[in-house]
C-alpha positions as CSV (number, residue, x, y, z in Angstrom):
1,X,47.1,140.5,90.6
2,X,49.7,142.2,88.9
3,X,47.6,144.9,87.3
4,X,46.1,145.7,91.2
5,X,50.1,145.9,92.4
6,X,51.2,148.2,89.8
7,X,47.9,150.0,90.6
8,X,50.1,152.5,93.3
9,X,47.2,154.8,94.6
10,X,48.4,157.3,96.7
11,X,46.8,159.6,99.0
12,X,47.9,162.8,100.3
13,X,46.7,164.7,102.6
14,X,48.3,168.2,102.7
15,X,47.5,169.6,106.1
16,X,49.5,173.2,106.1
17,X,49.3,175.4,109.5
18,X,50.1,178.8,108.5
19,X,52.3,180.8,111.1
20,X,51.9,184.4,111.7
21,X,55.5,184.4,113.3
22,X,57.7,183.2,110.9
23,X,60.1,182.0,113.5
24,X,57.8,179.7,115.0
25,X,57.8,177.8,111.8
26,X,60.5,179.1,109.4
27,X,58.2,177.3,106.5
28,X,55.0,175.1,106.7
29,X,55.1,172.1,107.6
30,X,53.3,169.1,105.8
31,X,52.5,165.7,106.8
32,X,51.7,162.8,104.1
33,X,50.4,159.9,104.0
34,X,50.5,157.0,101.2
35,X,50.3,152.8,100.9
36,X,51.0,150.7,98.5
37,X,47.6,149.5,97.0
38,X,43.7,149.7,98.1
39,X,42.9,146.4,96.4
40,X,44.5,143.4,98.4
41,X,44.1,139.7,98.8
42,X,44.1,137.9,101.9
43,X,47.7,137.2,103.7
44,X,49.1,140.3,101.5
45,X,51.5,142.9,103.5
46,X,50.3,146.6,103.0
47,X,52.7,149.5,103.5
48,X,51.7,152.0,105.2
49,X,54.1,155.3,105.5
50,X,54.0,158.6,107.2
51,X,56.1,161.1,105.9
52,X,56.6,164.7,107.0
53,X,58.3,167.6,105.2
54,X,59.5,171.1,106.6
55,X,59.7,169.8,109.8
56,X,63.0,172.4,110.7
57,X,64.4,171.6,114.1
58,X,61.4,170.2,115.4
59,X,60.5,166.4,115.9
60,X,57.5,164.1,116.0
61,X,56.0,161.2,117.7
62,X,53.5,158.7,116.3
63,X,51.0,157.9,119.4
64,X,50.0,154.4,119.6
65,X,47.0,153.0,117.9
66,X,44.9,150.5,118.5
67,X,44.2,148.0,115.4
68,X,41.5,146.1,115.6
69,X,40.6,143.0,113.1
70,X,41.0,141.5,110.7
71,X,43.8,144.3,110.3
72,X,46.9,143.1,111.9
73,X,50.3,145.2,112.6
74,X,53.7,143.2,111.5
75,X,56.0,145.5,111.6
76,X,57.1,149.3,112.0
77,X,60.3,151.2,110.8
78,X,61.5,154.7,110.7
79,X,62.0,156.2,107.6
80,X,65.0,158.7,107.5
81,X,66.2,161.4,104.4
82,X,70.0,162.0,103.4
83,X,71.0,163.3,106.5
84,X,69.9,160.6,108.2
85,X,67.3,162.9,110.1
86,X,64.3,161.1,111.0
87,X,61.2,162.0,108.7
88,X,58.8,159.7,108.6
89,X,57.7,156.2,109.5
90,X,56.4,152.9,107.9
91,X,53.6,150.5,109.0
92,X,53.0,146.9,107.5
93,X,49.6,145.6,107.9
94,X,48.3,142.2,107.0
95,X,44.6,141.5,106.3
96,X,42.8,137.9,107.2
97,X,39.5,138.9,106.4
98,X,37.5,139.9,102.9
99,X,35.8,143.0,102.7
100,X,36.5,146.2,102.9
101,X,39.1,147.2,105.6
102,X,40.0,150.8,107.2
103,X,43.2,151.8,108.7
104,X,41.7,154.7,111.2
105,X,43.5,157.5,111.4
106,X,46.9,157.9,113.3
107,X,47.8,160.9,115.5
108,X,51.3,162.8,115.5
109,X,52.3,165.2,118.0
110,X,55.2,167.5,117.2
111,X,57.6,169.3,119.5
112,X,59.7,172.2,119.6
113,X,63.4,171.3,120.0
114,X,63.1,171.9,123.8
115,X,60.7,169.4,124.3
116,X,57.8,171.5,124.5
117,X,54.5,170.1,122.6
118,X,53.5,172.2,120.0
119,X,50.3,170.9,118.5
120,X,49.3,167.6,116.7
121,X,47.7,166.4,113.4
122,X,45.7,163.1,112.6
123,X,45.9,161.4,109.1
124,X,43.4,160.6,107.5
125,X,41.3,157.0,107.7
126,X,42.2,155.1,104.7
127,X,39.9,152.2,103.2
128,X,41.7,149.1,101.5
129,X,39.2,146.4,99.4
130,X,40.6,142.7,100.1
131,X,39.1,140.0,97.9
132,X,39.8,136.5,98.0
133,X,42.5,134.6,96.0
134,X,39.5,132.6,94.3
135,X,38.1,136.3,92.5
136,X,41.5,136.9,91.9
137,X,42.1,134.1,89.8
138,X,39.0,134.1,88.2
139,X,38.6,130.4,89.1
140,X,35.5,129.0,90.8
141,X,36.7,125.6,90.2
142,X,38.2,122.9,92.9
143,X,41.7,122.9,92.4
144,X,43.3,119.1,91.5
145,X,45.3,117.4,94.3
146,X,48.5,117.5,94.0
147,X,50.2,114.7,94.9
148,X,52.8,113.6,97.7
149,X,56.1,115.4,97.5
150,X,58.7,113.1,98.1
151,X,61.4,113.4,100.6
152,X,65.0,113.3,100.1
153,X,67.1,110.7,101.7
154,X,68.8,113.0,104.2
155,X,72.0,111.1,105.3
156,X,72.3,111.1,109.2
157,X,75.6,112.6,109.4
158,X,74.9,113.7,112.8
159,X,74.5,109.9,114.2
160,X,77.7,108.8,111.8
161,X,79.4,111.7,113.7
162,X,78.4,110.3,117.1
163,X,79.1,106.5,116.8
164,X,82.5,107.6,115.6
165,X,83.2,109.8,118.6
166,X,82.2,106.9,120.6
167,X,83.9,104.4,118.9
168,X,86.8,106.7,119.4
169,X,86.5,106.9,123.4
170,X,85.5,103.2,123.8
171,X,88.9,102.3,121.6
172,X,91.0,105.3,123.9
173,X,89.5,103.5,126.9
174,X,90.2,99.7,125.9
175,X,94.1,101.3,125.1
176,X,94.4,102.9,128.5
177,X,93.0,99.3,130.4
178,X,95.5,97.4,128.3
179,X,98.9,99.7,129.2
180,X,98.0,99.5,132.6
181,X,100.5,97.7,134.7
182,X,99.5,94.6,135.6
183,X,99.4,93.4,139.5
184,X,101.7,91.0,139.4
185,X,100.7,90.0,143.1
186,X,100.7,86.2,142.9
187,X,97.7,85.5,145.6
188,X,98.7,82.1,145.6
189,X,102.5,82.6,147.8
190,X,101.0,84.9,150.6
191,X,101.6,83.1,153.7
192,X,99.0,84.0,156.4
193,X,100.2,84.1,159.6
194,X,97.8,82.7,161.9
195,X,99.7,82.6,165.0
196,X,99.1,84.6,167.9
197,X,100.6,88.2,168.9
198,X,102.7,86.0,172.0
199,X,104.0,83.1,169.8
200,X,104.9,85.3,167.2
201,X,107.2,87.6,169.9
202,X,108.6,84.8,171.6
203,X,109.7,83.1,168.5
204,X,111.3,86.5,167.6
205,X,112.9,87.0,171.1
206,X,114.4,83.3,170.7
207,X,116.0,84.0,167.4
208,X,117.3,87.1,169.0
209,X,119.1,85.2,171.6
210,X,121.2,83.0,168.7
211,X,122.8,86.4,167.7
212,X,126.1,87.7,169.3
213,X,126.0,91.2,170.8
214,X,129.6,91.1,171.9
215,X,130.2,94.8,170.4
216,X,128.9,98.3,170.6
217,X,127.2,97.8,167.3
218,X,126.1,94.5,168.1
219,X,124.3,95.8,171.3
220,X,122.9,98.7,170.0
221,X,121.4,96.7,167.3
222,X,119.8,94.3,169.9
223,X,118.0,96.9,171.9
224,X,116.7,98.4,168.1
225,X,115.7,95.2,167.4
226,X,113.8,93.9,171.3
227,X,112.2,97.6,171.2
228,X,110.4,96.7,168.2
229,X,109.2,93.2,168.8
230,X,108.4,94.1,172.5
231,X,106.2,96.9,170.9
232,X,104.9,95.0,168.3
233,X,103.5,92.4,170.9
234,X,101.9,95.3,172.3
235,X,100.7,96.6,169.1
236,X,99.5,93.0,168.2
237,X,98.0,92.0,171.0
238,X,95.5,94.5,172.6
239,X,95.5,97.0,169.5
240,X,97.7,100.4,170.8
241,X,99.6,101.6,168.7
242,X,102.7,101.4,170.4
243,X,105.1,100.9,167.0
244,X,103.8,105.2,166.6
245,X,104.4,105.8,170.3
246,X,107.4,107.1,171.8
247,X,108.5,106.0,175.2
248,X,107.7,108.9,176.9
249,X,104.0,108.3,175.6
250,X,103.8,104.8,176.5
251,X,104.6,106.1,180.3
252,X,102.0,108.9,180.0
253,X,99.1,106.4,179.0
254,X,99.9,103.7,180.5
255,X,96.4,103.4,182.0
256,X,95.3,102.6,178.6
257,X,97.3,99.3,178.7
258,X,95.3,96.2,180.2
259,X,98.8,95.5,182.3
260,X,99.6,95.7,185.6
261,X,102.0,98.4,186.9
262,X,105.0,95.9,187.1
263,X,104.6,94.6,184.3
264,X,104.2,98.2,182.5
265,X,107.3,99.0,184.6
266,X,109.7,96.3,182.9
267,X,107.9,97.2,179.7
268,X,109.4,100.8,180.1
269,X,112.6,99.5,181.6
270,X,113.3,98.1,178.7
271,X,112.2,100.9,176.6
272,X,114.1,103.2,177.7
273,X,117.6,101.4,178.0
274,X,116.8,101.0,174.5
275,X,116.6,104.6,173.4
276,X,119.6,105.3,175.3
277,X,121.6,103.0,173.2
278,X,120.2,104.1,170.2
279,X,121.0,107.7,170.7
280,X,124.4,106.4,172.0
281,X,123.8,107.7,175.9
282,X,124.5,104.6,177.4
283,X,126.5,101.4,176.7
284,X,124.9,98.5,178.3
285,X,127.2,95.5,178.8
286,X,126.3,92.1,177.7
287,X,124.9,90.4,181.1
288,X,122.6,93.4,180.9
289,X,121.0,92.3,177.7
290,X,121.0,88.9,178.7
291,X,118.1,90.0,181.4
292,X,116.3,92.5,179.4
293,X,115.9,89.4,176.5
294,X,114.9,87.0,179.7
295,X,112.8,90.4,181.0
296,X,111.1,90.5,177.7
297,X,110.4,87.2,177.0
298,X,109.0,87.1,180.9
299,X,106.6,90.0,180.0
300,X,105.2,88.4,177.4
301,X,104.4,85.1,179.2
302,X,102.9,87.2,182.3
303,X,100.3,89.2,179.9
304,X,99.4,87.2,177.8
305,X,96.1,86.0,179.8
306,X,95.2,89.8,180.0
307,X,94.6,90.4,176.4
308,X,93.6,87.0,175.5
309,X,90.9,87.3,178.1
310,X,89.8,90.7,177.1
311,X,89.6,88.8,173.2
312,X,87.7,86.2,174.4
């Protein structure tokens, strides 16, 4: 095998086109062709290379061939000289066949430097022997078994990598849950207040009444304070939100209260002697709160039947 490598048989073909006008050429050109052996074994690579000399200023281009088995085309390069100029090219082929096998010939058209095609030239078909790695050898006999290879132990870094990352975020996770502040809601002490939205206003009112309102303070903070329970009855009761309504709104949708008008119309009395105390535009004197806490209490005894009959 090593006596056929060394065995480099080149062959040439010289193809020279004489010019009558020297400045078509400036030289003759010549085109070469060579490979690396004409004795191969199956599976071997085979250079092939075309190489040109004397081109000048003018270029080539290698048309494309078709290869047909059992020679196959790996790979093409360009071959260049010192000047990095372009002068040739190189072909591997592979051979998966015995016998003998021809690489046909190869045309290349050359061009002036304006493009213009000038003429082209074929190589010539070259014929490669390929023999089997059994003649090679000179071994007709079965070759011996070999036996299994064994396998390394390849450690699985990879998994040790991943159950570490994952140990890693379960542990990060576990830390999080435990500094999380705890609820320290004690379910046990909440007090659910079953009564309903009257009771609950009424008892309110009452407590109300125990309280002196004998200053300008005093009264203010009464009307702050019946406002809100007479709106949280409301609220409570047939499920407005009256606690988020202003006066003024109450008025404008009182159609949307299951009341009568008279009793919407103390509801709004009251309403709005409190926000004049609040905001300090009117000082109501004390046997004026007595009958808006009688008024309230009263309007809360008259509708109670309209929204427990629209619950029921």
């Amino acid at each position: 095998m090593i006596l056929n490598r060394l065995l480099l048989i080149c062959s040439l073909i010289v193809l020279t086109n004489s010019c009558n006008n020297n400045d078509h050429f400036g030289g003759s050109f010549q085109l070469s062709v060579t490979t690396d052996t004409t004795r191969a074994s199956i599976g071997d690579l085979i250079s092939y290379k075309i190489i040109t000399q004397n081109i000048g200023n003018k270029y080539f281009m290698i048309e494309n061939s078709q290869f047909s088995e059992p020679l196959e085309l790996r790979s093409t390069k360009l071959l260049y000289d010192k000047r990095e100029k372009v002068t040739g090219a190189e072909f591997i082929f592979s051979v998966w066949d015995t016998g003998m096998v021809t690489i046909p010939p190869i045309t290349v058209n050359l061009f002036n430097p304006d493009s213009l095609f000038d003429f082209a030239m074929e190589t010539d078909s070259i014929t490669i022997e390929v023999i089997s790695l059994v003649n090679i050898a000179g071994d007709q006999q079965m070759k011996p078994i070999k036996g299994p290879i064994p396998v390394e132990y390849v450690f699985p870094i990879r998994i040790l990598l991943l159950m570490i990352l994952l140990s890693i975020i379960l542990f990060g996770l576990y830390f999080i849950y435990g500094k999380r502040i705890r609820n320290k809601y004690d379910k046990g002490k909440v007090e659910t207040n079953i009564d309903p939205a009257d009771k609950i206003a009424l008892n309110k009112l009452e407590l109300l009444s125990k309280e002196s309102y004998d200053t300008k303070i005093k009264i203010k903070e009464f009307y702050i304070k019946i406002s809100h329970i007479l709106r949280e009855y409301v609220e409570n009761s047939v499920y407005i939100k009256s606690l988020e309504m202003t006066t003024e709104e109450i008025s404008r949708n009182r159609a949307s209260f299951p009341f009568n008008m008279e009793e919407i119309d103390i509801l709004l009395d009251i309403l709005n002697r409190a926000d004049l105390s609040k905001y300090a535009k009117s000082n109501p004197e004390i046997d004026i709160c007595d009958y808006d806490l009688k008024a309230g209490k009263d309007f809360i005894i008259n509708t109670t039947s309209s929204w427990k009959v629209l619950k029921n």
